[in-house]
N, C-alpha and C positions, 0 to 999 in steps of 0.2 A: 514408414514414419519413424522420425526418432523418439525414443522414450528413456526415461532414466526411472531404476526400479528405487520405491522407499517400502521397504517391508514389507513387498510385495506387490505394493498398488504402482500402477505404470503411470508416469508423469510428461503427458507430448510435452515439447520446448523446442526452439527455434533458435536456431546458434550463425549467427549472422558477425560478418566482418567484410566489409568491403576493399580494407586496405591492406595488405599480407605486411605492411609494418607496425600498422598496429596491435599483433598476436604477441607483440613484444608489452604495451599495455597493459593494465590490470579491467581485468573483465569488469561489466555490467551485470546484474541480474533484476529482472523487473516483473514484481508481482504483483496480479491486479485485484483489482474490487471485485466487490461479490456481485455486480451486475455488469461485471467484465468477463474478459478471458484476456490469452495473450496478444489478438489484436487490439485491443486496447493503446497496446504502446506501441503501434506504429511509427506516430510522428517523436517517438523518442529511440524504436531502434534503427530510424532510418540517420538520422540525426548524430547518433553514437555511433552507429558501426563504423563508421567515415575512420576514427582513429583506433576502436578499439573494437574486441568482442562484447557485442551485445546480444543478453539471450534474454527471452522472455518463457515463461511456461503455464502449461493452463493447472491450476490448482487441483488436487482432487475432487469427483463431482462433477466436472466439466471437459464431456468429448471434444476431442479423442484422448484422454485420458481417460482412467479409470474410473468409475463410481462406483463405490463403495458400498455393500447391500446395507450395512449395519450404521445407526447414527453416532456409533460408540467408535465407530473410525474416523471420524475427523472431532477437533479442539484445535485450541490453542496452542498447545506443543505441541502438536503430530503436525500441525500445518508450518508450524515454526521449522521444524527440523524437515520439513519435505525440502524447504530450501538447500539446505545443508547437504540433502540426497543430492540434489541436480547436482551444485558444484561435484562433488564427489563422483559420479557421474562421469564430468566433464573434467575431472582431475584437476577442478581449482581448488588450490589452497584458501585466498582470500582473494575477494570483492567486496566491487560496491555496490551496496542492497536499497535500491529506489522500491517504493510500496505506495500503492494510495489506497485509503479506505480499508477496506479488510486486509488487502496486503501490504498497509501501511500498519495494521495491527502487529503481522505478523514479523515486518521487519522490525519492528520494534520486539517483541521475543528473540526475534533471530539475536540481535544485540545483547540481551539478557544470557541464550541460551550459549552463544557461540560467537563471543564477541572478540575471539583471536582470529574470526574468518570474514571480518568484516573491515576493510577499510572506512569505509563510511556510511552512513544511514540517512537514506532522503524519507521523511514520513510526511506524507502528505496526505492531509483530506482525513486524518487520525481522530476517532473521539466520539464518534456516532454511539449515544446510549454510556458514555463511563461517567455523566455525571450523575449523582445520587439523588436529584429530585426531578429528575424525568427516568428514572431505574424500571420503572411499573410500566410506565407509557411504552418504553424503549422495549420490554418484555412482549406487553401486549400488540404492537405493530409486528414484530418478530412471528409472533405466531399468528397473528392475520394473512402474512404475506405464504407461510409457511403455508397455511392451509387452502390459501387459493392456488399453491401448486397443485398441493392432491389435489383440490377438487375443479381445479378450471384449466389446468398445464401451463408450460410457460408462454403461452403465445398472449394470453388475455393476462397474464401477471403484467406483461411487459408493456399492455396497454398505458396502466396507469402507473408500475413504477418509475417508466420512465418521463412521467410528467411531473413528480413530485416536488414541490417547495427549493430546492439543491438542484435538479436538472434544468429546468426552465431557462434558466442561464444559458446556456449551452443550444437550446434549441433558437431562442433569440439569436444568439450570435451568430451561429451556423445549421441551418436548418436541414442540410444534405447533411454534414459530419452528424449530427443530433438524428438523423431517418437511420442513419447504417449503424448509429447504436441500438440505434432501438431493434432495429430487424436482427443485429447478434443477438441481444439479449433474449430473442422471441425465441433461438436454435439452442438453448441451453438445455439440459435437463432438468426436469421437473424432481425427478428423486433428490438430484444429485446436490440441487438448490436448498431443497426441501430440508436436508439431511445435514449442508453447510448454516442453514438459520438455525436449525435446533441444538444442532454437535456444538457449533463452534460461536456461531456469534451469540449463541441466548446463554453461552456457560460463561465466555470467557471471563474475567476477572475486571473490574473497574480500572481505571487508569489512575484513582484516589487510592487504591486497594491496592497498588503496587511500587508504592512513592519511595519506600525504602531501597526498593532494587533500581527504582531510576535513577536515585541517585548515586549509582556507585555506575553507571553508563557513561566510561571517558572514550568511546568510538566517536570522534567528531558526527552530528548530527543539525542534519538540515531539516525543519518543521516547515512544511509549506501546505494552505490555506487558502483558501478563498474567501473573499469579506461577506460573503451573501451563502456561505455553509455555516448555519446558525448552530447545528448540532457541534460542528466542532471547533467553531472558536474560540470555544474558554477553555477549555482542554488544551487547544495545542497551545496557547499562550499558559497553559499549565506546566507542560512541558518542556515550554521553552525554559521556565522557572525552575522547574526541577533537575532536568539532565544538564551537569556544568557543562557539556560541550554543543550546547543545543544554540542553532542562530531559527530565527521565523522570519518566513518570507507571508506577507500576506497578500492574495492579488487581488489588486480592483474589481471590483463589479463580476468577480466570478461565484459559483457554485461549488459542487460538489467533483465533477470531473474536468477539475482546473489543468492535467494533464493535457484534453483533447479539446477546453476553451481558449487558452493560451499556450498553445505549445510552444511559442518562441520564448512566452518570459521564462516557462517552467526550462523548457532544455538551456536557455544561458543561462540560468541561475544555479541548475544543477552542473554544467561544469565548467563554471566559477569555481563552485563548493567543493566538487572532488577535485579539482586542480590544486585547492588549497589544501585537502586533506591529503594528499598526495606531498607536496610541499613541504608537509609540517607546519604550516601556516595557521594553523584554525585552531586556537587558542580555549582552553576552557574559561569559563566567565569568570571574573575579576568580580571577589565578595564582598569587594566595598559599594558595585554599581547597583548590590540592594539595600543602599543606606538610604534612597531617594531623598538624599536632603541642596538645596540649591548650592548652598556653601559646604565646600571640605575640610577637609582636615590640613591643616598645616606638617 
């Protein structure tokens, strides 16, 4: 199996291209949710590889990767910068970094941390818990789910996380694609799950708490959303606010893993997006379009 080492912790990933002209290309990398792994993106590296390198890789915590004994090895920068291992790794200089949910958190640090190695940033599904008067709720569900790992493993966590308010969507629309997530979800680790809620999604920092650094974020970025992920649709319409080079796609009648409910809107949307950031086409926002006033200025 391939693995690419980050300080030690081994990182499986899947390095896929179907066409030997597109090695010419600037790579993909695709990080998934915390009730994913890297097949997750299936119907986006099948999709991709067609012209370019697309890799997906499974996050620390989730075999065949490493899990980590300690909960003090995963956060928000260590998960931020595992990205930065694989290219590295894989001896890419810059990509372009698609994330949903937790690894839509992440791409969004990666842009903070190492935003000369990013062509572009797809964050979708971003926002679970950063706003400050669901903080408590967002903690306490955190450590509910956390402690039905120790105490039930991941096969009965997966019972009900993947019926939650945000998946329902997904199981409606496609009931086989919606059964094969659930049954990955059931093969994950329980430490390793256990140890990504407490490390990294119960510390990370609010997306309000961090409005100073997103606004200095000029990597062209794509915010995309489903109209029925209640956690994060004022968040990423925050973001769209904040980071000047930010566009929001929002999708009809989706959830939370709008990846594998629409994969046709998400994959031609996303490259539209990196076509244009490729281009030079994708414009930071024009500061007069937050005047919202009917009549302009002469």
């Amino acid at each position: 199996m391939p693995y690419a080492d980050s300080n030690g912790v081994k990182l499986y990933y899947v390095d896929t291209c179907g066409n030997t002209a597109g090695t010419d290309a600037t790579p993909i990398i695709f990080v998934h949710e915390f009730a994913g792994d890297h097949r997750s993106w299936e119907p986006q590296v099948r999709y991709f590889s067609r012209s370019r390198r697309a890799i997906a890789y499974n996050a620390r915590g989730y075999p065949p990767s490493d899990v980590p004994a300690s909960v003090n090895d995963y956060s928000q920068e260590i998960v931020a910068d595992d990205i930065a291992c694989v290219l590295d790794h894989l001896d890419i200089a810059r990509a372009h970094v698609v994330g949903l949910s937790m690894g839509g958190f992440a791409t969004l640090h990666f842009g903070l941390r190492h935003s000369d190695r990013a062509v572009s940033l797809t964050v979708a599904g971003c926002g679970y818990g950063a706003e400050k008067k669901g903080r408590e709720g967002f903690l306490a569900d955190v450590e509910t789910v956390a402690s039905g790992y120790d105490n039930k493993g991941a096969a009965a966590v997966a019972d009900t996380y993947a019926l939650s308010g945000t998946r329902v969507q997904f199981q409606n629309k496609d009931p086989r694609g919606w059964a094969e997530f659930r049954d990955q979800l059931t093969e994950h680790s329980a430490l390793g799950c256990a140890h990504t809620l407490r490390g990294y999604m119960a510390t990370r920092p609010s997306l309000y708490d961090i409005e100073d650094q997103l606004k200095t974020v000029t990597v062209p970025t794509l915010v995309i959303t489903g109209d029925e992920d209640e956690p994060c649709l004022e968040p990423d319409i925050y973001l769209k606010r904040t980071i000047p080079a930010a566009g929001l796609l929002v999708v009809p009648l989706s959830g939370h893993t709008v990846n594998l409910e629409e994969p046709e809107v998400f994959n031609t949307a996303v490259a539209n997006f990196i076509a244009r950031a490729e281009a030079g086409s994708w414009p930071r926002r024009d500061p007069r379009s937050f005047a919202g006033a009917l009549i302009g200025e002469k």
